[in-house]
C-alpha positions as CSV (number, residue, x, y, z in Angstrom):
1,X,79.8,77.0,79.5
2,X,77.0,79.0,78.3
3,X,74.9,81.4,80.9
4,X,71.8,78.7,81.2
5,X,74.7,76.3,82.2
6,X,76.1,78.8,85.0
7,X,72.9,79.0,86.1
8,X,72.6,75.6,86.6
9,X,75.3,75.0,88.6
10,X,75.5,78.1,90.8
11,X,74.0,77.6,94.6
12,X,72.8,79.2,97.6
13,X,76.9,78.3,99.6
14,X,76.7,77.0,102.7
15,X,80.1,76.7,103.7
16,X,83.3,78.9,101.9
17,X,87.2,78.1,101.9
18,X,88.5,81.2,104.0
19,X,91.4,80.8,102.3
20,X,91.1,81.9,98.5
21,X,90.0,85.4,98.2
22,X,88.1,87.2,95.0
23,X,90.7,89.0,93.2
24,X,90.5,92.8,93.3
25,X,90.0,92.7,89.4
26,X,87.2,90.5,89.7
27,X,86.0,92.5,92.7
28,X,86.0,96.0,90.6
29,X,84.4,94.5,87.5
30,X,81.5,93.6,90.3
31,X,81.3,96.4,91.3
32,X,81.3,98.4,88.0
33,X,78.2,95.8,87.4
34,X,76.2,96.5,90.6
35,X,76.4,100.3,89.2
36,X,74.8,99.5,86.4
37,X,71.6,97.5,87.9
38,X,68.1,98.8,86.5
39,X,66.4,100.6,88.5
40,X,62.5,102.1,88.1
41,X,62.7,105.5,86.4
42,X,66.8,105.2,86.9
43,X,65.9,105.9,90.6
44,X,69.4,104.3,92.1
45,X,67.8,104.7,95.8
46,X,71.1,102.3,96.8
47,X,74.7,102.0,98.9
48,X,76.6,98.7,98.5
49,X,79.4,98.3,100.9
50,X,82.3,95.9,99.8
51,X,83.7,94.4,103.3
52,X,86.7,92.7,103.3
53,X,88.2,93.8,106.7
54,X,89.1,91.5,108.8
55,X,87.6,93.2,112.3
56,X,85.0,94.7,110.4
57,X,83.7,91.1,109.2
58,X,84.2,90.0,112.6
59,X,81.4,92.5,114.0
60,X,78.9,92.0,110.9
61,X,79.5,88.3,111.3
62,X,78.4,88.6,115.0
63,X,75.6,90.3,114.0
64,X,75.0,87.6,111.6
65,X,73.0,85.0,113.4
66,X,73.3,81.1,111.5
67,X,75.3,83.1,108.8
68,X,78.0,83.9,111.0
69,X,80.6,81.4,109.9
70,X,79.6,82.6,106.6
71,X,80.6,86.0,107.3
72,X,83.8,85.3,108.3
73,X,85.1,82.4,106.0
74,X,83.9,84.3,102.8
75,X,86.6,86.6,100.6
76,X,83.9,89.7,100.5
77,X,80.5,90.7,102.2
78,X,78.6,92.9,100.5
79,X,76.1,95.3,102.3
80,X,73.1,96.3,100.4
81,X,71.7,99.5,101.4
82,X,68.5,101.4,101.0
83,X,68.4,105.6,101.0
84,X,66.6,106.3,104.5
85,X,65.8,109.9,104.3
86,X,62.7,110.6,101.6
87,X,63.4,114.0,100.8
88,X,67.2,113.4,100.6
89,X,65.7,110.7,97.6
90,X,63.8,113.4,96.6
91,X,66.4,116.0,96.2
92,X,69.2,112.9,94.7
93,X,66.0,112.6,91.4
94,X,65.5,116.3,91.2
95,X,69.6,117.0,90.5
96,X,70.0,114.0,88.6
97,X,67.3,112.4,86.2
98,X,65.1,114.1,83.5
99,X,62.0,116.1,84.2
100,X,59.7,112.8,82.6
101,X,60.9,110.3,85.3
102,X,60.8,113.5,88.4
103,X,57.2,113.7,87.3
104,X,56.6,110.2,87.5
105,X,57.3,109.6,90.9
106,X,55.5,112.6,92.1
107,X,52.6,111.6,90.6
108,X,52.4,107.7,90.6
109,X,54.7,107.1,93.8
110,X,54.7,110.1,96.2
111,X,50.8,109.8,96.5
112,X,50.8,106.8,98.2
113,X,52.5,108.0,101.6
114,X,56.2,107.8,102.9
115,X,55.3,104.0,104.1
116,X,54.8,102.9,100.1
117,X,58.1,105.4,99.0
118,X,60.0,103.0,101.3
119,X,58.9,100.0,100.2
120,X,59.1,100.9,96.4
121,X,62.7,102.1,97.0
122,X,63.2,98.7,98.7
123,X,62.2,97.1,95.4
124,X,64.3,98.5,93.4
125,X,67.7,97.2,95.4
126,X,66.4,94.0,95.0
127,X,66.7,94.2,91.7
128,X,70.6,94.9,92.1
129,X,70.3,91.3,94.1
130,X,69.3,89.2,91.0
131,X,71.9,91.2,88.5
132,X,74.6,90.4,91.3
133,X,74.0,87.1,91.9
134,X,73.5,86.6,88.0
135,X,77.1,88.6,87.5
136,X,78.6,86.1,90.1
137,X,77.4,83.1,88.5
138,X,78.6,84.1,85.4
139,X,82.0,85.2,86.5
140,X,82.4,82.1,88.4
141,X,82.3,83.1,92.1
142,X,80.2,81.8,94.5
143,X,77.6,83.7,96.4
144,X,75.0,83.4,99.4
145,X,72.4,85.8,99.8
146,X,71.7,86.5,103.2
147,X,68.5,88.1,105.0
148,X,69.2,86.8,108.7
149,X,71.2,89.4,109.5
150,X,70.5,92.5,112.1
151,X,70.5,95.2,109.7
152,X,69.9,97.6,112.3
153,X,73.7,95.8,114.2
154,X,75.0,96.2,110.6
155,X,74.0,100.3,110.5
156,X,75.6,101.2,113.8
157,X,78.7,98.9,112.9
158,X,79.3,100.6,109.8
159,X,78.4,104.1,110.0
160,X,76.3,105.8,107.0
161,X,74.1,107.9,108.4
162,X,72.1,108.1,104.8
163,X,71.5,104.8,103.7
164,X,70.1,101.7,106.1
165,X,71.1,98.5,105.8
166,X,68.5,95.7,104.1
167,X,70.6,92.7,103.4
168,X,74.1,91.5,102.4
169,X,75.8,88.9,100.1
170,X,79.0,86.6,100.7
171,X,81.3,85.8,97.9
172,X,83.8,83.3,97.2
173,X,85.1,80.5,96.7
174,X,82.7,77.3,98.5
175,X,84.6,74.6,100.1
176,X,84.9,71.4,98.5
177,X,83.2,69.7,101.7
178,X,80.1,72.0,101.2
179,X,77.1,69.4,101.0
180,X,74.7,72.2,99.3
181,X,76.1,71.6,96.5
182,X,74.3,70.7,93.7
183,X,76.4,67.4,93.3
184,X,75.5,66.7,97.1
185,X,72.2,68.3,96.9
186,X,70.5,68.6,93.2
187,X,68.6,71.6,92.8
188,X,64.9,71.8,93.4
189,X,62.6,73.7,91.1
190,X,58.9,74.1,90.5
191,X,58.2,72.4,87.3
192,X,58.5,75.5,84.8
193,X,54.8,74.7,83.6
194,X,53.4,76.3,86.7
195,X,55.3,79.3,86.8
196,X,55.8,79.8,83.5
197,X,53.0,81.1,80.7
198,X,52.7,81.9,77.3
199,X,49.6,84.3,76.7
């Protein structure tokens, strides 16, 4: 099955089997892949926390709101963070990335105040969402992206004082009964001629 075809098939789960879990090969390749997300001038403002603790998916999942049951029934949860601290970003560039890129975000990001710093660095871990969720679909393993979650709940549950939390994943393996499922619940798209143009 080719990538388009993946793509195809892959879903926003609504339901997981708690009982198969994503083997820890599978799990490090993922991992090894969420390292190398893009990232504007190679800025890596990010922190992703691999959860597959019992307890600890217990309190996230409480935490969780309408994705609770996802939470818990899923293999892995997967934290996306965001640095908090500006001038700890600042100081992570300076040591690591070329004087070029440094001097670009002094002079076309910094300007616009610590409010726009924070959203840019917000951007770019949403990038790291897409190449997940396209790593996952390749790879086979089934994935829900979740925003309603209480990222603030998540940061005292898991303690890292430098990065805060923005949103997490689940991954696994859906349950057969799961009626999102594109055989239940064929995918819904925009027609690609109004989102798409060739100029």
């Amino acid at each position: 099955m080719n990538f388009l075809d993946k793509m195809k098939n892959r879903y926003t789960v609504k339901k997981y089997n708690p009982q198969v879990k994503i083997s820890e090969e599978q799990i490090t390749t993922l991992q090894e892949i969420l390292n190398l997300s893009p990232s504007s001038i190679n800025s890596q403002p990010w922190n992703f926390v691999f959860v597959n603790d019992p307890e600890l998916k217990k309190q996230l999942g409480d935490k969780s709101y309408f994705n609770k049951e996802k939470v818990l029934d899923s293999s892995h949860i997967i934290v996306f963070q965001v640095i908090k601290n500006v001038e700890n970003f600042e100081k992570q560039i300076e040591e690591n990335l070329p004087e070029g890129s440094v001097n670009y975000y002094r002079t076309m990001v910094k300007p616009k105040g610590e409010e726009a710093i924070k959203s840019w660095l917000g951007h770019q871990v949403y990038l790291s969402l897409g190449v997940l969720l396209s790593a996952c679909a390749a790879m086979g393993i089934d994935s829900t992206p979740m925003e309603g979650i209480e990222p603030d709940q998540y940061d005292d549950i898991l303690k890292n004082e430098n990065y805060e939390t923005l949103f997490a994943v689940a991954i696994g393996e859906r349950d057969e009964a799961d009626t999102n499922q594109p055989k239940f619940n064929p995918k819904k798209r925009l027609n690609a001629e109004k989102v798409i143009v060739e100029a």
